[in-house]
C-alpha positions in Angstrom: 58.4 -25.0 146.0 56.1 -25.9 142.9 56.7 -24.1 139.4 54.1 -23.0 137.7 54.0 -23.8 134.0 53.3 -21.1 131.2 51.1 -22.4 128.4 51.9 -20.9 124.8 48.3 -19.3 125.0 49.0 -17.2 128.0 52.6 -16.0 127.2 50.5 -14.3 123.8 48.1 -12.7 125.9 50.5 -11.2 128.5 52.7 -10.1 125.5 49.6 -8.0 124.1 48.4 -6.7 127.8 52.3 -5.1 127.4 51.8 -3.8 124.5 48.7 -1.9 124.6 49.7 -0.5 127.7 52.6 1.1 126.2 50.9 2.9 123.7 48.5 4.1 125.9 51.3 5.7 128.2 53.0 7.2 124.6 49.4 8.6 122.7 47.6 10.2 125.7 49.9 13.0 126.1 49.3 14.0 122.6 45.4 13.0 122.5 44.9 15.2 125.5 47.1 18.7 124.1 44.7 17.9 121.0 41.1 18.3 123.1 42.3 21.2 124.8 43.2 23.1 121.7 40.1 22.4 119.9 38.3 23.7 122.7 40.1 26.7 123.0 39.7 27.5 119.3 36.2 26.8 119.3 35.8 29.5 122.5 37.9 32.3 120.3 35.7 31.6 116.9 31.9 31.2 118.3 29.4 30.2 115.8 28.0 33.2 113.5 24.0 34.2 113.6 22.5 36.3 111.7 22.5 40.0 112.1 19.2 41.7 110.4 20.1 45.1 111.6 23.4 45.4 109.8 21.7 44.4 106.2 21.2 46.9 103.6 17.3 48.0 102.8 16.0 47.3 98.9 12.8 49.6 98.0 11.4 48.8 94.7 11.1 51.5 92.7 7.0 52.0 92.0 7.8 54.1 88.5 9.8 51.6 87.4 8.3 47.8 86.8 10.3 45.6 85.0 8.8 44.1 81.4 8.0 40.4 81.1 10.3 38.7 79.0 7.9 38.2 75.8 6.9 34.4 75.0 8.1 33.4 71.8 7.0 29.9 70.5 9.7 28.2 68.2 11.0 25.1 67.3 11.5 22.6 70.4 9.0 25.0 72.7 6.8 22.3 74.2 3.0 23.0 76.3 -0.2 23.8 76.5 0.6 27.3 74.5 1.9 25.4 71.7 -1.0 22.8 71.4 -3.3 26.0 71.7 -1.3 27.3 68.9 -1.6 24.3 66.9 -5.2 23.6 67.4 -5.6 27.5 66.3 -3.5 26.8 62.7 -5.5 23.6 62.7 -8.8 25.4 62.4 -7.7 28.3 59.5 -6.5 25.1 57.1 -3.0 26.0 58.1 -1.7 23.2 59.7 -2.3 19.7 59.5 -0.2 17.7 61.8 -0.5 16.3 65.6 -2.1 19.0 68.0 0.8 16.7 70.6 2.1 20.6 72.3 5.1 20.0 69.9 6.5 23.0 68.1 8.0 20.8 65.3 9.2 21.5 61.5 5.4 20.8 60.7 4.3 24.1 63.0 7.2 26.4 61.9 5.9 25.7 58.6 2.1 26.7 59.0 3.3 29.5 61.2 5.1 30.8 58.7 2.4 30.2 56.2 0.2 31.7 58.4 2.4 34.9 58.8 3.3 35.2 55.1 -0.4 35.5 54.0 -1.1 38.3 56.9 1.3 40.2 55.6 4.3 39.3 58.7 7.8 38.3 58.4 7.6 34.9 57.5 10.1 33.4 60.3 8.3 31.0 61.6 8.5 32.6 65.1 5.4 32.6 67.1 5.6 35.8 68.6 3.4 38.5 70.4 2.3 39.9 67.0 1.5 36.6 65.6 -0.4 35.6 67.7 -2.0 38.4 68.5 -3.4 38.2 65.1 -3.7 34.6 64.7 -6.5 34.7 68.0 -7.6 38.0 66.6 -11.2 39.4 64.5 -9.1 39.9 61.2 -7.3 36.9 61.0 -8.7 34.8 57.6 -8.5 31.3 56.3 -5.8 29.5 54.4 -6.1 30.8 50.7 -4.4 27.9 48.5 -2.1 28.9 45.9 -3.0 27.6 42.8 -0.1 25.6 41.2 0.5 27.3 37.8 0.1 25.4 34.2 2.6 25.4 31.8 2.6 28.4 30.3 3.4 28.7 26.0 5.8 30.4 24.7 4.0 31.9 21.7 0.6 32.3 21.2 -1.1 32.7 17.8 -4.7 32.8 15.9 -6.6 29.8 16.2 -4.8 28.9 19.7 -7.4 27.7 22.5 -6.4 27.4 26.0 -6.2 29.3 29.5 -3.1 31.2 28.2 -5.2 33.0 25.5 -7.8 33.6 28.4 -4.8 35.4 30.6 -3.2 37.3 27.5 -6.9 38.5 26.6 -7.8 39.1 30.2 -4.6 41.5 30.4 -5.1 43.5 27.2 -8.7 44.2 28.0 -7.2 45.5 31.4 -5.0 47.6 29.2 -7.4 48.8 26.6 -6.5 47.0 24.0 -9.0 43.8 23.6 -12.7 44.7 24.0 -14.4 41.6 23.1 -15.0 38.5 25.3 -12.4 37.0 27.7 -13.2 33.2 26.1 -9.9 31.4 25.9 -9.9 31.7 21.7 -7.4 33.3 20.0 -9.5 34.8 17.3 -9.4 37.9 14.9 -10.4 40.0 18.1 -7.3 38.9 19.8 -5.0 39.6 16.9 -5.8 42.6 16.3 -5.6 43.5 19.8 -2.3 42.0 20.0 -1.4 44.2 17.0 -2.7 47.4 18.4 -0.4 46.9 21.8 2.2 45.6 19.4 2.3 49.2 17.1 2.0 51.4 20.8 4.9 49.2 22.1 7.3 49.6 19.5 6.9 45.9 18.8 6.7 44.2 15.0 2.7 44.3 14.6 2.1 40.9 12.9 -0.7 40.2 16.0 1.2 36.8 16.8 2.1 36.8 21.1 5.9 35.7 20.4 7.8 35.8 23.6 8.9 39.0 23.5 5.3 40.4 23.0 4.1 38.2 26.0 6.9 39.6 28.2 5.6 43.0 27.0 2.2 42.7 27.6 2.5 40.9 31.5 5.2 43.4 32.1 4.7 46.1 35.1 5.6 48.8 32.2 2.9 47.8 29.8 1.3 51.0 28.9 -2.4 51.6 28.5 -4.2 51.7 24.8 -3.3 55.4 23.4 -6.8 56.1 22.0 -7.4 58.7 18.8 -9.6 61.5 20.0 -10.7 62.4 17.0 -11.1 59.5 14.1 -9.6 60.0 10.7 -12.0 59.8 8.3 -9.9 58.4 5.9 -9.4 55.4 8.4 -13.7 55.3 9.0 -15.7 52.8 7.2 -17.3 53.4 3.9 -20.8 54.5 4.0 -23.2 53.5 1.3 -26.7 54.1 1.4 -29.9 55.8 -0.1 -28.5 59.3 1.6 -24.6 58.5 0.9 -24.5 57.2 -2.9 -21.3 56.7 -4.8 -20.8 58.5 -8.5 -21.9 56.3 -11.3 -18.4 55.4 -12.8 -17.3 54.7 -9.2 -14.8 51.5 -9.0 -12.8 50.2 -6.1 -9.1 50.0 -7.2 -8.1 46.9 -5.0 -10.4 44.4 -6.6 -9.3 40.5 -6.9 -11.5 37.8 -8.5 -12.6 35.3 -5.4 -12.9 32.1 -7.5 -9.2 32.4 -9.1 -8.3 33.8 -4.5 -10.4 31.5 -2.7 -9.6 27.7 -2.5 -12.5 26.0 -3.8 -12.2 23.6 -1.0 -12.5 25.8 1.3 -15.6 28.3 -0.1 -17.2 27.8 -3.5 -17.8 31.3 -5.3 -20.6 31.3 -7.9 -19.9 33.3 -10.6 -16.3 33.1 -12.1 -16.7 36.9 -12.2 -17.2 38.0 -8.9 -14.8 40.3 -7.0 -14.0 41.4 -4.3 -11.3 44.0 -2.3 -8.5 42.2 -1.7 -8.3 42.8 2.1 -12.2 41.7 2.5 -11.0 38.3 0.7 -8.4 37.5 3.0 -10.2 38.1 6.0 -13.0 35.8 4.2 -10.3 33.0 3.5 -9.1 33.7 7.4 -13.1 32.9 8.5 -13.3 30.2 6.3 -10.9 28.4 7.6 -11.6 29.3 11.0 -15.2 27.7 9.8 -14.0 24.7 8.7 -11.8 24.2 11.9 -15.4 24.1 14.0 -16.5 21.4 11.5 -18.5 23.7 9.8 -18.2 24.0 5.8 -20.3 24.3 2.4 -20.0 27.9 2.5 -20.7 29.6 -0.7 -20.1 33.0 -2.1 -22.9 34.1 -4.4 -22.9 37.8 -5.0 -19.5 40.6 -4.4 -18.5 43.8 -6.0 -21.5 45.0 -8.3 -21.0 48.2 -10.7 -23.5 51.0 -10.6 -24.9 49.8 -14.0 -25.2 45.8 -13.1 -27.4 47.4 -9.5 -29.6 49.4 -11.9 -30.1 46.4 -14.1 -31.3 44.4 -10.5 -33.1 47.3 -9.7 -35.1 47.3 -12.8 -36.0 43.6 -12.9 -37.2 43.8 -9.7 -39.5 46.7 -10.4 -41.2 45.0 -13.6 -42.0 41.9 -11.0 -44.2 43.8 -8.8 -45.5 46.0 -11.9 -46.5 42.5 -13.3 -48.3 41.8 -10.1 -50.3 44.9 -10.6 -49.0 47.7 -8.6 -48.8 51.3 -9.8 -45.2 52.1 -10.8 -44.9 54.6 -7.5 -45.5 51.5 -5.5 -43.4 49.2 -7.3 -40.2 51.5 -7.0 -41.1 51.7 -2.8 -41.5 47.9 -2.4 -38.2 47.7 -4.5 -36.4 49.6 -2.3 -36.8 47.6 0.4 -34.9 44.1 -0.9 -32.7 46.0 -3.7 -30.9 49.3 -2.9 -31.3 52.0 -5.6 -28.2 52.1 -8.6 -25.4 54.1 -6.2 -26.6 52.9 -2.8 -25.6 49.5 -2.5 -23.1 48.2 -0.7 -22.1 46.1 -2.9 -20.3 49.1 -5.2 -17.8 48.6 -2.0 -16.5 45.6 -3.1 -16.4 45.3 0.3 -19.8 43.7 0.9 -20.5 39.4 0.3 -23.8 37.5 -0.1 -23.1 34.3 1.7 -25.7 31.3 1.2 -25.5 27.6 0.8 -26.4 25.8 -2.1 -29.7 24.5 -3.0 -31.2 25.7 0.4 -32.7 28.7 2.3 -29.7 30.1 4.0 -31.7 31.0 7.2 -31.6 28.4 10.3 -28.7 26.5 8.5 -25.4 25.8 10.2 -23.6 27.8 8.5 -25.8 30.7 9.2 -25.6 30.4 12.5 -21.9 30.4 12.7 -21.4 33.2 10.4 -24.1 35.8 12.6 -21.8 34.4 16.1 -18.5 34.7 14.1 -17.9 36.8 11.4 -17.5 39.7 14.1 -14.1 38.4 15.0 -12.5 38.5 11.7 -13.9 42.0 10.8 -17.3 41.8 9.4 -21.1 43.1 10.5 -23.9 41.7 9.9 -25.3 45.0 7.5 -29.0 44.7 7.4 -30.3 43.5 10.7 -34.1 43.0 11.8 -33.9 45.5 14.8 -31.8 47.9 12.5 -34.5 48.3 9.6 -35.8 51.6 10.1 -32.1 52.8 10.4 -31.1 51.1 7.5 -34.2 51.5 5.1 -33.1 48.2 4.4 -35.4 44.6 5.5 -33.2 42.1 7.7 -30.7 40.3 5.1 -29.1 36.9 7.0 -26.9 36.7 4.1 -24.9 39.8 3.5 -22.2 40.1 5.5 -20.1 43.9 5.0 -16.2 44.1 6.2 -15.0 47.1 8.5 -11.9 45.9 10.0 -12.1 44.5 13.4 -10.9 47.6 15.9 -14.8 48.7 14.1 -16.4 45.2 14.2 -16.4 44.4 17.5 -17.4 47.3 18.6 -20.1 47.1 16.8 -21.0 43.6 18.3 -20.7 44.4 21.6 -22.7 47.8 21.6 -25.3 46.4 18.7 -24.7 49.2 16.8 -25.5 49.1 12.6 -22.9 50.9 10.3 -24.8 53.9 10.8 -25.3 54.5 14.3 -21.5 53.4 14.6 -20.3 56.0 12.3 -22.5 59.2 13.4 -21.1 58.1 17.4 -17.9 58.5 15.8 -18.5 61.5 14.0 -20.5 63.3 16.8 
């Protein structure tokens, strides 16, 4: 009988037919139990559908409809609603940037530059009320703010600038300053300053010190406290053919101008003539005010006159026209119209100037011109004026200038009133 041989091969193969067979035999039990419970659990627990009838019913209630949740544009919104925003800031002069849709730090900004000049809390929140007005009629442009200059400390006569302008500007407002808003700190000003100074319980030397400045721009600044009724010790002195002084009359305050005035500022004629002692210093103030505008060679060439040196004029000037042939009557009337009668001039005052220049006619100079634009602001009227002489009985003088003080002067400016007319308003 023949043997049959195994090869290695086939012994490896027989050994794994063994083997899967085995497990086979010992996992099918189990693998089997396994099915048969997952179909039974999968008959107990059947697959759920939906069940409409056992829902509950909502109704919306039709008196009650919810509010929109209001759209608020801020910082890091992004969109169409922003760019419309942006384009709208754009076109007031608001904004400047990107119209990109961005709601950046450069649109909060203009927002809330746009809300702070409409009168809105400034938060930089685009809201329903911003823009509500910024896409409304009313909304206006961007107004710049002006970026302020450096404002002085202390102002004082003879100051020139924007600061002047303000502080004039603010007392006129007030009552106090009635004269041109021009930016120069003139006699006008000072003695405005010096009326608010006396009503605000301030030192009255007309100088805008710090604390007067404070006072005057201050919310509690009061209004000008005006005298009803003028004193009449306080009114001008009137001098004319109906208002003579007595024949002994002399002014008690008199100083001699050539030994008061520097003679490089004025030159004064006669080394006699005086003057009252206020009316000189307000001259010296003018003076110099003069020479600051480049304008000098002033001179002084008639001031106080007694009642006896005007009747001595008076006379001479009579015996010139009776030399020219005129009948005494006539001479006395054409007198009276260059040279006042003894007791009616204004020059008893001492409170009355004739201002020329040397070795020329006074009219058309310079100096004539600056003392009919100026002299107002440091207290003096022209007295005998072209439009004034049938008023006045007096023909136009250029040259004689008559102080009043400057709360009179100015007045007088302004309203072209002579002394007269000035004094019988007052009176009235």
């Amino acid at each position: 009988m023949r043997k049959h041989a195994f090869s290695p091969f086939g012994v490896i193969l027989w050994l794994l037919l063994i083997a899967s067979t085995v497990i086979v035999v010992i996992l099918l039990p189990r693998t089997l139990d396994s099915y048969g419970q997952l179909q039974t659990e999968q008959n107990a627990t059947p697959t759920p559908t939906a069940n409409v009838e056992s829902m509950l019913l909502i109704t919306a209630d039709p008196n009650h409809i919810p509010t929109p949740t209001p759209l608020i544009l801020r910082t890091g919104s992004q969109g169409e609603e922003v760019k419309r925003l942006q384009q709208r800031l754009l076109e007031l002069g608001f904004y400047t940037g990107l119209v990109d849709g961005q709601f950046g730090q450069g649109t909060a900004e203009a927002v809330k530059l746009f809300q702070a000049q409409h009168g809105l809390t400034a938060d930089g929140l685009a809201g329903n009320d911003t823009r509500s007005l910024l896409f409304g009629d009313s909304v206006s442009t961007y107004i710049p703010t002006p970026v302020p200059s450096p404002t002085p400390s202390s102002l004082a006569m003879g100051d020139k600038n924007s600061a002047v302008k303000a502080l004039q500007q603010r007392l006129k407002d007030l009552g106090f300053y009635t004269s041109s808003v021009d930016g120069d700190y003139g006699a006008g000003t000072q003695e405005a300053v010096r009326l608010f100074q006396s009503q605000h319980g301030l030192a009255a030397d007309g100088q805008a010190g710090p604390e007067t400045l404070a006072a005057v721009f201050s919310q509690n600044a009061k209004k000008v406290v005006a005298t009803p009724t003028p004193d009449p010790a306080l009114l001008p002195l009137l001098i004319n053919a109906d208002h003579p002084v007595a024949d002994g009359y002399r002014p008690s305050n008199l100083v001699n101008l050539r030994k008061t005035l520097p003679a490089s500022l004025v030159y004064v004629k006669g080394s006699e003539i005086e003057g009252d002692k206020a009316a000189a210093a307000a001259l010296q103030t003018m003076f110099e005010a003069a020479r600051a505008d480049g304008v000098t060679g002033f001179q002084i060439s008639a001031g106080y006159r007694s009642v006896g040196y005007q009747q001595k004029l008076f006379d001479e000037k009579v015996a010139e026209y009776l030399k020219d042939g005129r009948t005494r009557e006539s001479a006395i009337s054409a007198t009276k119209l260059t040279v006042a009668v003894p007791g009616a001039s204004e020059h008893h005052s001492g409170l009355a100037f004739d201002i020329t220049v040397q070795g020329t006619i006074f009219k058309g100079t310079p100096q004539q011109i600056w003392l009919h634009k100026h002299c107002w602001d440091y207290g003096f009227i022209i007295r005998y004026q072209a439009d004034k002489e049938k008023i006045t009985g007096i023909l136009a003088e250029d040259w004689h200038i008559r102080y009043v003080g400057v709360q009179h002067s100015i007045i007088m400016r302004d309203q072209n009133l002579c002394l007269e007319e000035y004094l019988e308003r007052l009176t009235q």
